[in-house]
C-alpha positions in Angstrom: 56.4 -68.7 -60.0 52.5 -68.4 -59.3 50.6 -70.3 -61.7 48.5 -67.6 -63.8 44.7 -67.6 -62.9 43.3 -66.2 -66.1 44.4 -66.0 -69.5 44.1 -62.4 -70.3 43.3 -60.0 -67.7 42.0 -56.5 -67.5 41.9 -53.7 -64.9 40.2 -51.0 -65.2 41.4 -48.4 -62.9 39.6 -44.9 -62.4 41.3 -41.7 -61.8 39.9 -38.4 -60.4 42.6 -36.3 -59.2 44.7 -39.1 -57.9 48.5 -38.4 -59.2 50.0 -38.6 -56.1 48.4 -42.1 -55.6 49.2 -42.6 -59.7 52.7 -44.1 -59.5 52.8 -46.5 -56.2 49.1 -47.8 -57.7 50.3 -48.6 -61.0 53.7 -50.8 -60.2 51.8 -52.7 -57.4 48.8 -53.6 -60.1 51.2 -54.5 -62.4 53.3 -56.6 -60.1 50.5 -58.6 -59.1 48.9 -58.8 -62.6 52.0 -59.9 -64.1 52.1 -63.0 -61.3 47.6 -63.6 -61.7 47.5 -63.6 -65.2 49.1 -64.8 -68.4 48.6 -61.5 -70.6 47.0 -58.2 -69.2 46.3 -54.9 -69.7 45.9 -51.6 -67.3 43.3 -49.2 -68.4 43.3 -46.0 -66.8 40.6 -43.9 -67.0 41.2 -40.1 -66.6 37.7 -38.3 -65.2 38.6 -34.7 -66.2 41.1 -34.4 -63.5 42.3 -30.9 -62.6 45.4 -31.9 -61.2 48.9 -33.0 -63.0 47.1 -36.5 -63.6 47.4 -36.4 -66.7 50.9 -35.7 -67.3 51.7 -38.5 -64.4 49.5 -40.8 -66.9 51.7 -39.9 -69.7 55.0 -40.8 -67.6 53.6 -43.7 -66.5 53.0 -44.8 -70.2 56.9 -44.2 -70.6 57.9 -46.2 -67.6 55.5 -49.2 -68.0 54.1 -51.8 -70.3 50.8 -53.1 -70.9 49.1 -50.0 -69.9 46.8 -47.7 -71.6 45.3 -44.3 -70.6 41.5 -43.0 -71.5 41.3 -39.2 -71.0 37.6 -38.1 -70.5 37.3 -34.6 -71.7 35.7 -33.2 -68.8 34.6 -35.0 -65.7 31.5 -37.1 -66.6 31.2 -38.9 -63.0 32.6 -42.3 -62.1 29.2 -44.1 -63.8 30.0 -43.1 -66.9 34.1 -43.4 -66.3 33.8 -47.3 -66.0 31.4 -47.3 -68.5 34.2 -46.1 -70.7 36.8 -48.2 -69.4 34.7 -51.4 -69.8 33.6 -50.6 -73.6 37.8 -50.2 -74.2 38.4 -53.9 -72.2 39.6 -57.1 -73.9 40.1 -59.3 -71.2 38.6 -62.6 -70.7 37.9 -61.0 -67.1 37.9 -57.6 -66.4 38.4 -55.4 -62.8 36.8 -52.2 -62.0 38.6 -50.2 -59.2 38.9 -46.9 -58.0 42.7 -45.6 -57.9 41.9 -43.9 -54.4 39.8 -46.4 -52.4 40.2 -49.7 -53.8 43.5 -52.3 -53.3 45.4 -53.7 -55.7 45.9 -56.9 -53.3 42.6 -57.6 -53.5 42.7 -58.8 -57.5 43.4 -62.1 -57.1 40.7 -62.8 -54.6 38.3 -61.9 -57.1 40.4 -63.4 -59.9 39.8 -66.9 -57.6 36.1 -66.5 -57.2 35.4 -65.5 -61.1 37.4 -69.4 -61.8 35.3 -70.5 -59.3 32.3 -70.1 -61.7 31.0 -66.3 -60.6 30.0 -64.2 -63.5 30.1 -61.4 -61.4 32.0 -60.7 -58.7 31.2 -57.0 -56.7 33.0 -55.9 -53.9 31.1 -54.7 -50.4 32.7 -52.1 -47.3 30.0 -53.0 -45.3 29.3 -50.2 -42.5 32.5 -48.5 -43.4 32.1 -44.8 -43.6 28.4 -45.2 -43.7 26.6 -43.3 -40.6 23.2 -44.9 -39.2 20.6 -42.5 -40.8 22.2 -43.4 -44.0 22.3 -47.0 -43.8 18.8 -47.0 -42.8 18.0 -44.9 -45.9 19.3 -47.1 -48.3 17.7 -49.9 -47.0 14.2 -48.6 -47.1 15.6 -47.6 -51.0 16.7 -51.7 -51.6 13.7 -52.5 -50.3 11.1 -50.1 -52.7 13.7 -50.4 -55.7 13.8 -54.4 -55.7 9.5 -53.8 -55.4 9.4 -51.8 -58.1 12.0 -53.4 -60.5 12.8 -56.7 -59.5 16.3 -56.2 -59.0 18.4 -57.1 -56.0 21.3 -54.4 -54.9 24.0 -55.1 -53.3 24.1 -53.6 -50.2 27.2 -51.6 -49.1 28.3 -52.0 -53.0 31.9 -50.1 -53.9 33.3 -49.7 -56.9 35.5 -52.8 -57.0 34.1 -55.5 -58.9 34.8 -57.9 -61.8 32.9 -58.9 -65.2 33.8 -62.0 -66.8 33.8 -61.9 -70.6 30.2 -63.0 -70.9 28.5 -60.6 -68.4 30.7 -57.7 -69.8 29.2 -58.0 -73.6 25.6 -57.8 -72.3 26.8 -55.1 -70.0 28.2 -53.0 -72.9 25.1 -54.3 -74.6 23.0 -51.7 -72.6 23.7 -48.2 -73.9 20.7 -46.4 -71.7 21.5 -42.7 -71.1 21.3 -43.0 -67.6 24.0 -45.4 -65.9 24.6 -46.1 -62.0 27.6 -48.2 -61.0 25.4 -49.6 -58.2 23.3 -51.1 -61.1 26.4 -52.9 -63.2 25.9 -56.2 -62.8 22.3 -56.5 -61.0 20.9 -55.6 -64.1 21.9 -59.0 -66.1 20.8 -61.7 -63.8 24.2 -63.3 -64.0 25.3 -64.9 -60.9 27.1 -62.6 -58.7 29.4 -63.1 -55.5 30.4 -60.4 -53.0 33.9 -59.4 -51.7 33.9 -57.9 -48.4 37.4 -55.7 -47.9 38.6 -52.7 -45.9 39.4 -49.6 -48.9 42.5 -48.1 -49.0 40.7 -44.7 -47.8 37.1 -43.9 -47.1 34.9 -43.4 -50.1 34.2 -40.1 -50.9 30.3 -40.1 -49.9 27.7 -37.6 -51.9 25.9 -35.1 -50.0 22.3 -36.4 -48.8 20.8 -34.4 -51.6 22.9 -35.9 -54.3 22.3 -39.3 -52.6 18.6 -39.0 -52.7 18.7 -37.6 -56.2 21.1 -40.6 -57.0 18.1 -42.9 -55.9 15.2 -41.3 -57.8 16.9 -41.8 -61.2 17.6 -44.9 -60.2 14.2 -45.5 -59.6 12.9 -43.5 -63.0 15.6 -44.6 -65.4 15.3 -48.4 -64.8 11.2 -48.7 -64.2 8.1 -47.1 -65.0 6.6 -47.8 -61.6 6.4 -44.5 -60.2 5.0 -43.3 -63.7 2.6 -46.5 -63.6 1.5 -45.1 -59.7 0.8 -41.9 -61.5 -1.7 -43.6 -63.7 -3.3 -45.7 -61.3 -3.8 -42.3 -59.2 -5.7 -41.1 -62.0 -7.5 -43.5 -63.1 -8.9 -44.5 -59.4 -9.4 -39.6 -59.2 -11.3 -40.2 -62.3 -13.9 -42.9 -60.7 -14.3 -41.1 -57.6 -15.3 -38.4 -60.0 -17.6 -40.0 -61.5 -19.4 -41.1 -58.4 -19.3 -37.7 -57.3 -21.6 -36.9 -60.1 -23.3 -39.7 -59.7 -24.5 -38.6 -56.3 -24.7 -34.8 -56.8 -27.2 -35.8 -59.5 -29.2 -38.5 -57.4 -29.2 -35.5 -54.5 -30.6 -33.2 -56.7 -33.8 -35.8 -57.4 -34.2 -37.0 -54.0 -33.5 -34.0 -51.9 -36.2 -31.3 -50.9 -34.4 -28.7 -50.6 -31.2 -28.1 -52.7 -29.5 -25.1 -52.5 -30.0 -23.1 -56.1 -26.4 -23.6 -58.3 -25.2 -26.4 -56.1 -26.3 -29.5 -58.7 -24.8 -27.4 -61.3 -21.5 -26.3 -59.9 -21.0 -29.5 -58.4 -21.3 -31.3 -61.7 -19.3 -28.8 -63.5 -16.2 -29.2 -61.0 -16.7 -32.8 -60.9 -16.8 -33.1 -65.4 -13.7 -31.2 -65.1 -11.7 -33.0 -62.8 -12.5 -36.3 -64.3 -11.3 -35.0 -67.7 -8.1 -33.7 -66.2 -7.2 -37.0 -64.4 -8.6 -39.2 -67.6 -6.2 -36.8 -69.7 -3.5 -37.5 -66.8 -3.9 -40.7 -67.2 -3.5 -41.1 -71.3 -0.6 -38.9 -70.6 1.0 -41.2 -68.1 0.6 -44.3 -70.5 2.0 -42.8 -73.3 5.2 -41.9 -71.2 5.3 -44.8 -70.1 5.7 -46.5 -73.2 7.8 -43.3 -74.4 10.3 -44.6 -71.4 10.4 -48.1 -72.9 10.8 -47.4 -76.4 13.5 -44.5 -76.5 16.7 -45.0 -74.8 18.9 -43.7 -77.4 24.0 -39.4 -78.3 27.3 -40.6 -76.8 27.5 -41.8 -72.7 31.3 -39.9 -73.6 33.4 -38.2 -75.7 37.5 -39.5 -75.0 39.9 -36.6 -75.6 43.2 -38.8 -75.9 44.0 -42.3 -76.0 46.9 -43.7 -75.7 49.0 -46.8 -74.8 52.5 -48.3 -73.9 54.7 -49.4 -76.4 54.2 -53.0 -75.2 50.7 -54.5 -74.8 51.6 -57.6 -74.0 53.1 -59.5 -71.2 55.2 -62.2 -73.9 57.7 -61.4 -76.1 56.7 -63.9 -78.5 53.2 -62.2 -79.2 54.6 -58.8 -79.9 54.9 -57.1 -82.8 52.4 -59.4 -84.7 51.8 -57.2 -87.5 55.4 -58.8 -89.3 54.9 -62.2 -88.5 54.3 -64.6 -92.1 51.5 -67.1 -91.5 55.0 -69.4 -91.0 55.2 -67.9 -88.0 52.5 -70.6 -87.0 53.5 -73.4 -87.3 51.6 -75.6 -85.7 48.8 -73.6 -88.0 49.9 -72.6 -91.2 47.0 -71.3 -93.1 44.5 -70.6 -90.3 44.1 -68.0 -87.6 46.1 -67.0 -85.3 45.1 -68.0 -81.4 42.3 -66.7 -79.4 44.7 -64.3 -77.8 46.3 -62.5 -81.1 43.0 -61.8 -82.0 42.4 -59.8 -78.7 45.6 -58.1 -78.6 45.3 -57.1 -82.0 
């Protein structure tokens, strides 16, 4: 038998309308959790399918253990999916996966580099499925995005990746309204590895306007840059107003001949328009600081949870709740090991 790579393991699988995929998925995770890892635990994460998903989850509980089920009540996108699937993980090292693109044969390489001291471990495609103008674009975006924030993305970044228990609690620590699954992980300054592999079946790509609406609230939830450009763009209007006046007045002393209502107009446009970028910029700093201060109503609302009979992979850990302390011997009278606590 394969020596077990990590002592409790979690996978948190993603479905969107996958419950033809649902059955064959499930018994090869399992089959190859049950040789990687000494306990684990398969979350799966229903995004407000429209198909029989849900009643294919439900079987599924019936036919397997160690499995639990997360039913979103309507389809919140995959950000917010995982984000639900990591807040419900107990492993000591959890995987994130889509049901549709991502392999199941692929968990123990990232098992292997996590015990090879990786935090973080995120899984890249490459060029796959990505056409040239669009690879192009989101370079430019890595490019302005690390400027602006200080934070390196991963290009070609899929939803395969893997937390250990320490980068998933300040993960879960961050509750900001906006999440991006291109962001888990980058955000935390852990260190990171990358897993190149060929997905089970091309991503499903957003539209280019949903892809460059995907970058500006990138961009606007995570730094106040293009706010901050805003101000500076004011502040430098309001100085050039200012020396607009300053010369409409010294042209009005010096001149011969100054067209009657010209000094006076002038001055009048150029008063206003250095109040109006002066007031932009207040305006701007106050947001600003608004955008630092207030990141604060639930990411998701779960409309059924449920589990398998069994949650874990040894007999001799089940059913804890009738166990004396006697049960232990080898501890009588203190707690129970590091893995009873998470199962229970």
């Amino acid at each position: 038998m394969t020596r077990p790579l990590a002592s409790f393991l979690s996978v948190v699988a993603i479905v969107e309308n996958d419950a033809d995929r649902l059955p064959a998925f499930v018994a090869e995770t399992l089959a190859i959790l049950s040789r990687v890892a000494g306990d684990h635990e398969l979350i799966l994460v229903d995004d407000g399918s429209t198909d029989t998903s849900a009643a294919e989850c439900r079987a599924i509980l019936a036919r397997h253990e160690c499995v639990r089920v997360l039913r979103l009540s309507r389809r919140f996108g995959p950000d917010i999916a995982v984000t639900a699937g990591l807040d419900s993980a107990l492993g000591d090292l959890t995987v994130v996966m889509a049901v549709a693109t991502d392999p199941p044969a692929r968990i123990p390489d990232l098992v292997v580099l996590a015990n090879r001291g990786a935090d973080i471990v995120i899984g890249t495609t490459g060029r796959r499925g990505r056409s040239g103008p669009r690879r192009l674009a989101w370079r430019l975006f890595h490019s302005v995005f690390h400027r602006m924030t200080g934070f390196h993305l991963v290009r070609g970044a899929s939803t395969l990746r893997l937390f250990n228990r320490r980068a998933l609690n300040a993960l879960t620590r961050l509750r900001q309204k906006t999440v991006h699954l291109r962001l888990l992980g980058c955000s935390v300054g852990f260190r990171t590895e990358t897993l190149d592999y060929e997905p089970t079946a091309p991503a499903r790509l957003r539209p280019w306007l949903g892809t460059v609406g995907e970058a500006v609230s990138m961009l606007v939830s995570h730094s106040p840059a293009p706010l901050r450009l805003v101000s500076w763009l004011g502040g430098i209007a309001s100085l050039l107003n200012v020396a607009c006046m300053a010369w409409v007045v010294a042209a009005n002393l010096w001149k011969d001949r100054v067209m009657e209502g010209w000094t006076t107009l002038s001055l009048q446009i150029a008063v206003m328009f250095f109040f109006l970028f002066t007031t932009l910029l207040v305006i701007a700093e106050y947001l600003a600081h608004a955008f630092e201060e207030v990141k604060d109503c639930p990411l998701y609302h779960v409309a059924e949870e449920a589990s398998s009979s069994t949650a874990l992979t040894d007999a001799r850990r089940r059913n804890l709740c009738g166990l004396e302390p006697s049960a232990f011997p080898e501890e009588p009278h203190g707690p129970p090991p590091d893995s009873l606590r998470r199962a229970g």
